[in-house]
C-alpha positions as CSV (number, residue, x, y, z in Angstrom):
1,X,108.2,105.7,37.2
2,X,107.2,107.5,40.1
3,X,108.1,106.0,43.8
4,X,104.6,104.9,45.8
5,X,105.7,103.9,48.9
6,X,102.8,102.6,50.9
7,X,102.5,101.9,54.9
8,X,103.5,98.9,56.2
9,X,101.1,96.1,56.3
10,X,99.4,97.5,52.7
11,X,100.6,94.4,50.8
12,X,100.0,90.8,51.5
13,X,103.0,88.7,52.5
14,X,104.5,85.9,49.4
15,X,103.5,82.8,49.7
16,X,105.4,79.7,49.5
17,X,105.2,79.7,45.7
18,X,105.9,84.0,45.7
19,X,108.9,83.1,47.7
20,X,110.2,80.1,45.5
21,X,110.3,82.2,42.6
22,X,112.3,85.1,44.6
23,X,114.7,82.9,45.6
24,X,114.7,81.2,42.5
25,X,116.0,85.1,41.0
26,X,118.0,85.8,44.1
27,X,119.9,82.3,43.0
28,X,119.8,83.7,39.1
29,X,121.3,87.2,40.3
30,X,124.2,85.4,42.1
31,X,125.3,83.4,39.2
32,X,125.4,86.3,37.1
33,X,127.6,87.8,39.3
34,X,129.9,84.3,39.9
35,X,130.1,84.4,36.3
36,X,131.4,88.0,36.1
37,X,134.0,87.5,38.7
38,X,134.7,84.4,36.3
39,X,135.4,86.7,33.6
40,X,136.7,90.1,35.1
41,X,140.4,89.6,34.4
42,X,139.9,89.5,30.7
43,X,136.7,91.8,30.6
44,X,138.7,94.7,32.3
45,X,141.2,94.1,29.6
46,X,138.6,94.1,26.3
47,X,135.0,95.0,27.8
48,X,134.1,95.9,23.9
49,X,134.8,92.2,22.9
50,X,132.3,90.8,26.1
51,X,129.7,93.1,25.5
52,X,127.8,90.9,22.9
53,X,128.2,87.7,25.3
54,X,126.5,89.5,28.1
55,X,123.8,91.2,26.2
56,X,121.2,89.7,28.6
57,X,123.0,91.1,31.9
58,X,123.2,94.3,30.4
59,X,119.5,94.9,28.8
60,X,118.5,93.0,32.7
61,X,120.6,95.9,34.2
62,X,119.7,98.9,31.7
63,X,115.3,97.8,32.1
64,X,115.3,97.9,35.5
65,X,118.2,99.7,37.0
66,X,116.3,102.9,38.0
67,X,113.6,100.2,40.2
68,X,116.7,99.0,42.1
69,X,118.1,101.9,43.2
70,X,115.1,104.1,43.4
71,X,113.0,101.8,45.1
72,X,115.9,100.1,47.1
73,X,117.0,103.3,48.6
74,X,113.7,105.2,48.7
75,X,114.5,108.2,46.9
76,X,112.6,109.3,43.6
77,X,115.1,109.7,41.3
78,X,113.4,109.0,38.4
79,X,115.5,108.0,35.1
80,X,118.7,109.6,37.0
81,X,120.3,106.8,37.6
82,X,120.4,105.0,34.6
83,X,121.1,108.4,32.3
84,X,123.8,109.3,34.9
85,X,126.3,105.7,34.4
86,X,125.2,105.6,30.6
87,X,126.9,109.4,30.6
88,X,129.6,108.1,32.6
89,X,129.9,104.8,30.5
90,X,129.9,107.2,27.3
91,X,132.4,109.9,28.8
92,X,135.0,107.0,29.9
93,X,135.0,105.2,26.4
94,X,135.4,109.1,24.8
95,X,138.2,109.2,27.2
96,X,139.8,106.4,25.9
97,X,139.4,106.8,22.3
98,X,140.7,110.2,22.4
99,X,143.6,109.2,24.7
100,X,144.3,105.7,23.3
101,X,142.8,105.7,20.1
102,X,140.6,103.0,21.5
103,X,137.2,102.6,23.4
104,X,138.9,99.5,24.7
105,X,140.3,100.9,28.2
106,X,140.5,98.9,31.5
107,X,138.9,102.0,33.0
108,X,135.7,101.1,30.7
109,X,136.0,97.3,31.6
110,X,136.5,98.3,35.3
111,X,133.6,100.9,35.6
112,X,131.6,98.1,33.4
113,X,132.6,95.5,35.8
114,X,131.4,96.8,39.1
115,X,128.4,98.5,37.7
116,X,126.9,95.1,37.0
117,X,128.5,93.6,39.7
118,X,126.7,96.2,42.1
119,X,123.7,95.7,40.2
120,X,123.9,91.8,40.2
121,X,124.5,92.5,44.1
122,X,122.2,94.4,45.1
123,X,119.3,93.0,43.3
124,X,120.1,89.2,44.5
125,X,120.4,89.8,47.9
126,X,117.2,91.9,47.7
127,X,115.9,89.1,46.1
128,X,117.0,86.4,48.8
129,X,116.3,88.3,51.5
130,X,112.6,88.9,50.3
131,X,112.6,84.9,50.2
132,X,113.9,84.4,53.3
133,X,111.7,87.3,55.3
134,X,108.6,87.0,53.1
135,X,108.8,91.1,51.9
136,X,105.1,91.7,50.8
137,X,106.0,93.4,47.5
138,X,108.9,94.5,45.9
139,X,111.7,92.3,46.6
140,X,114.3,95.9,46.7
141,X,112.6,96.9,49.9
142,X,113.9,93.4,51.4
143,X,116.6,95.4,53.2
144,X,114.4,98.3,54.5
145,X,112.4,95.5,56.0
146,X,115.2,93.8,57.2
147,X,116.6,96.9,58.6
148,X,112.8,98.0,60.1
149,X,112.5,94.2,61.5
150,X,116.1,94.7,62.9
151,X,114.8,98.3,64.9
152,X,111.4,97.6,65.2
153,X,110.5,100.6,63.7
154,X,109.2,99.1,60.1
155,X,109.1,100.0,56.6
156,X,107.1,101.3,53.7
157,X,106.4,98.6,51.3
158,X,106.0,99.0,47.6
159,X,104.1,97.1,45.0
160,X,106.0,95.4,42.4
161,X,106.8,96.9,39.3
162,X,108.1,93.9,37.4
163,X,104.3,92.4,36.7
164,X,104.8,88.8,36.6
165,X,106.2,88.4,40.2
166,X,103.1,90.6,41.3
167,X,100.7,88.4,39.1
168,X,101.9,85.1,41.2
169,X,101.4,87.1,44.4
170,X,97.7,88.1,43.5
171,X,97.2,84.3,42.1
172,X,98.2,82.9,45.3
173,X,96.7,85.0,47.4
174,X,93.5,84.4,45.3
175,X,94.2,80.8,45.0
176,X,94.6,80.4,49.2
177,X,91.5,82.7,49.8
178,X,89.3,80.0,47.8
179,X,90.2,77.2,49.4
Protein backbone atom coordinates (compact mmCIF):
# COMPACT_ATOMS: atom_id res chain seq x y z
CA UNK A 1 0.00 0.00 0.00
CA UNK A 2 1.39 3.12 -0.91
CA UNK A 3 -0.40 6.62 0.25
CA UNK A 4 -1.93 8.66 -3.02
CA UNK A 5 -3.13 11.59 -1.68
CA UNK A 6 -4.82 13.52 -4.40
CA UNK A 7 -5.98 17.48 -4.44
CA UNK A 8 -9.04 18.42 -3.12
CA UNK A 9 -11.90 18.30 -5.37
CA UNK A 10 -10.28 15.04 -7.42
CA UNK A 11 -13.10 12.75 -6.14
CA UNK A 12 -16.80 13.12 -6.51
CA UNK A 13 -18.77 13.67 -3.36
CA UNK A 14 -21.14 10.21 -1.89
CA UNK A 15 -24.29 10.27 -2.66
CA UNK A 16 -27.27 9.65 -0.61
CA UNK A 17 -26.85 5.87 -1.06
CA UNK A 18 -22.60 6.25 -0.54
CA UNK A 19 -23.47 7.98 2.55
CA UNK A 20 -26.13 5.49 3.94
CA UNK A 21 -23.82 2.79 3.74
CA UNK A 22 -20.99 4.96 5.63
CA UNK A 23 -23.09 5.60 8.28
CA UNK A 24 -24.51 2.31 8.17
CA UNK A 25 -20.36 1.16 9.11
CA UNK A 26 -19.90 4.21 11.32
CA UNK A 27 -23.13 2.63 13.26
CA UNK A 28 -21.31 -1.05 12.86
CA UNK A 29 -17.87 0.42 14.23
CA UNK A 30 -19.71 1.88 17.40
CA UNK A 31 -21.33 -1.30 18.35
CA UNK A 32 -18.21 -3.03 18.16
CA UNK A 33 -16.85 -0.87 20.43
CA UNK A 34 -20.23 -0.80 22.95
CA UNK A 35 -19.70 -4.36 22.94
CA UNK A 36 -16.09 -4.20 23.98
CA UNK A 37 -16.71 -1.84 26.77
CA UNK A 38 -19.48 -4.55 27.51
CA UNK A 39 -16.85 -7.10 27.96
CA UNK A 40 -13.59 -5.35 29.11
CA UNK A 41 -13.74 -6.27 32.82
CA UNK A 42 -13.49 -9.89 32.04
CA UNK A 43 -11.36 -9.60 28.76
CA UNK A 44 -8.57 -7.72 30.72
CA UNK A 45 -8.78 -10.57 33.04
CA UNK A 46 -8.62 -13.69 30.25
CA UNK A 47 -8.10 -11.95 26.68
CA UNK A 48 -6.83 -15.66 25.49
CA UNK A 49 -10.33 -17.12 26.33
CA UNK A 50 -12.18 -13.91 24.15
CA UNK A 51 -10.02 -14.10 21.42
CA UNK A 52 -12.05 -16.86 19.42
CA UNK A 53 -15.47 -14.80 20.14
CA UNK A 54 -14.10 -11.76 18.56
CA UNK A 55 -12.37 -13.34 15.64
CA UNK A 56 -14.28 -10.94 13.33
CA UNK A 57 -13.08 -7.63 15.22
CA UNK A 58 -9.71 -8.81 15.17
CA UNK A 59 -9.25 -10.11 11.28
CA UNK A 60 -11.57 -6.39 10.71
CA UNK A 61 -8.67 -4.70 12.68
CA UNK A 62 -5.56 -6.85 11.44
CA UNK A 63 -6.96 -6.34 7.21
CA UNK A 64 -7.19 -2.87 7.39
CA UNK A 65 -5.40 -1.40 10.25
CA UNK A 66 -2.42 0.03 8.29
CA UNK A 67 -5.51 2.09 5.82
CA UNK A 68 -6.65 3.64 9.09
CA UNK A 69 -3.79 4.97 10.40
CA UNK A 70 -1.80 5.60 7.30
CA UNK A 71 -4.40 7.21 5.42
CA UNK A 72 -6.15 8.85 8.57
CA UNK A 73 -3.01 10.58 9.61
CA UNK A 74 -1.34 11.07 6.15
CA UNK A 75 1.82 9.48 6.71
CA UNK A 76 3.20 6.43 4.52
CA UNK A 77 3.92 4.13 6.86
CA UNK A 78 3.43 1.23 5.05
CA UNK A 79 2.96 -2.26 7.04
CA UNK A 80 4.51 -0.38 10.22
CA UNK A 81 1.72 -0.13 11.97
CA UNK A 82 0.25 -3.31 12.03
CA UNK A 83 3.88 -5.28 12.36
CA UNK A 84 4.72 -2.76 15.21
CA UNK A 85 1.41 -3.78 17.81
CA UNK A 86 1.58 -7.50 16.54
CA UNK A 87 5.50 -7.25 18.02
CA UNK A 88 4.16 -5.48 20.88
CA UNK A 89 1.04 -7.97 21.27
CA UNK A 90 3.75 -10.87 20.91
CA UNK A 91 6.46 -9.29 23.34
CA UNK A 92 3.64 -8.60 26.19
CA UNK A 93 2.17 -12.31 26.03
CA UNK A 94 6.26 -13.46 26.13
CA UNK A 95 6.31 -11.22 29.05
CA UNK A 96 3.72 -12.93 30.76
CA UNK A 97 4.48 -16.42 30.06
CA UNK A 98 7.95 -16.03 31.19
CA UNK A 99 6.93 -14.02 34.30
CA UNK A 100 3.59 -15.81 35.11
CA UNK A 101 3.88 -18.93 33.37
CA UNK A 102 0.90 -17.67 31.48
CA UNK A 103 0.05 -15.61 28.25
CA UNK A 104 -3.07 -14.73 30.14
CA UNK A 105 -1.90 -11.27 31.70
CA UNK A 106 -4.24 -8.20 32.16
CA UNK A 107 -1.37 -6.30 30.48
CA UNK A 108 -2.28 -8.49 27.28
CA UNK A 109 -6.05 -8.03 27.80
CA UNK A 110 -5.47 -4.20 28.52
CA UNK A 111 -3.03 -3.51 25.46
CA UNK A 112 -5.77 -5.84 23.46
CA UNK A 113 -8.53 -3.81 24.75
CA UNK A 114 -7.59 -0.34 23.71
CA UNK A 115 -6.02 -1.43 20.54
CA UNK A 116 -9.40 -2.39 19.23
CA UNK A 117 -11.06 0.06 21.06
CA UNK A 118 -8.83 2.81 19.25
CA UNK A 119 -9.33 1.02 16.16
CA UNK A 120 -13.16 0.64 16.57
CA UNK A 121 -12.85 4.59 17.37
CA UNK A 122 -11.14 5.86 15.08
CA UNK A 123 -12.61 4.08 12.13
CA UNK A 124 -16.39 4.89 13.21
CA UNK A 125 -16.15 8.26 13.71
CA UNK A 126 -14.20 8.46 10.40
CA UNK A 127 -16.92 6.68 9.17
CA UNK A 128 -19.88 9.02 10.54
CA UNK A 129 -18.25 11.94 9.94
CA UNK A 130 -17.80 11.01 6.12
CA UNK A 131 -21.70 10.48 6.33
CA UNK A 132 -22.43 13.39 7.80
CA UNK A 133 -19.89 15.82 5.60
CA UNK A 134 -20.22 13.79 2.44
CA UNK A 135 -15.97 12.99 2.26
CA UNK A 136 -15.51 12.24 -1.51
CA UNK A 137 -13.44 9.03 -0.88
CA UNK A 138 -11.95 7.39 1.87
CA UNK A 139 -14.07 7.72 4.77
CA UNK A 140 -10.37 8.01 7.16
CA UNK A 141 -9.75 11.40 5.59
CA UNK A 142 -13.35 12.51 7.26
CA UNK A 143 -11.41 14.38 9.87
CA UNK A 144 -8.77 16.09 7.64
CA UNK A 145 -11.78 17.40 5.88
CA UNK A 146 -13.46 18.25 8.88
CA UNK A 147 -10.38 19.91 10.13
CA UNK A 148 -9.68 21.62 6.39
CA UNK A 149 -13.63 22.66 6.40
CA UNK A 150 -13.07 23.96 10.00
CA UNK A 151 -9.73 26.38 8.69
CA UNK A 152 -10.73 26.73 5.34
CA UNK A 153 -7.61 25.68 4.16
CA UNK A 154 -8.84 22.00 2.77
CA UNK A 155 -7.56 18.56 2.42
CA UNK A 156 -6.10 15.99 0.11
CA UNK A 157 -8.63 13.35 -0.56
CA UNK A 158 -7.92 9.70 -1.16
CA UNK A 159 -9.63 7.06 -3.16
CA UNK A 160 -10.89 4.16 -1.33
CA UNK A 161 -9.07 1.21 -0.78
CA UNK A 162 -11.76 -1.04 0.58
CA UNK A 163 -13.45 -1.66 -3.16
CA UNK A 164 -16.96 -2.17 -2.50
CA UNK A 165 -17.61 1.24 -0.91
CA UNK A 166 -15.74 2.76 -4.01
CA UNK A 167 -17.92 0.51 -6.41
CA UNK A 168 -21.24 2.13 -4.87
CA UNK A 169 -19.64 5.58 -5.34
CA UNK A 170 -18.84 4.97 -9.09
CA UNK A 171 -22.45 3.27 -9.50
CA UNK A 172 -24.07 6.16 -8.18
CA UNK A 173 -22.35 8.57 -9.65
CA UNK A 174 -22.95 6.65 -12.97
CA UNK A 175 -26.40 5.87 -12.13
CA UNK A 176 -27.22 9.99 -11.47
CA UNK A 177 -25.13 10.99 -14.56
CA UNK A 178 -27.83 8.89 -16.80
CA UNK A 179 -30.66 10.10 -15.65
Amino acid sequence: MSLKLLEQGALIKPGPIGRIVRLSLGLLCMHALWDLTNIAPDFIERPIQYLPNLALMLLAAICIFNYVINIGFTKDWHHYPLVTSLVCFAAIALGGYVINGDVNSNVLGLALLAWLGYFFSHLGISFLLAAALATPGCEMRAIPDLFGKVTGKGSNEHQCPVSFISGIDNWERKRRNSQ
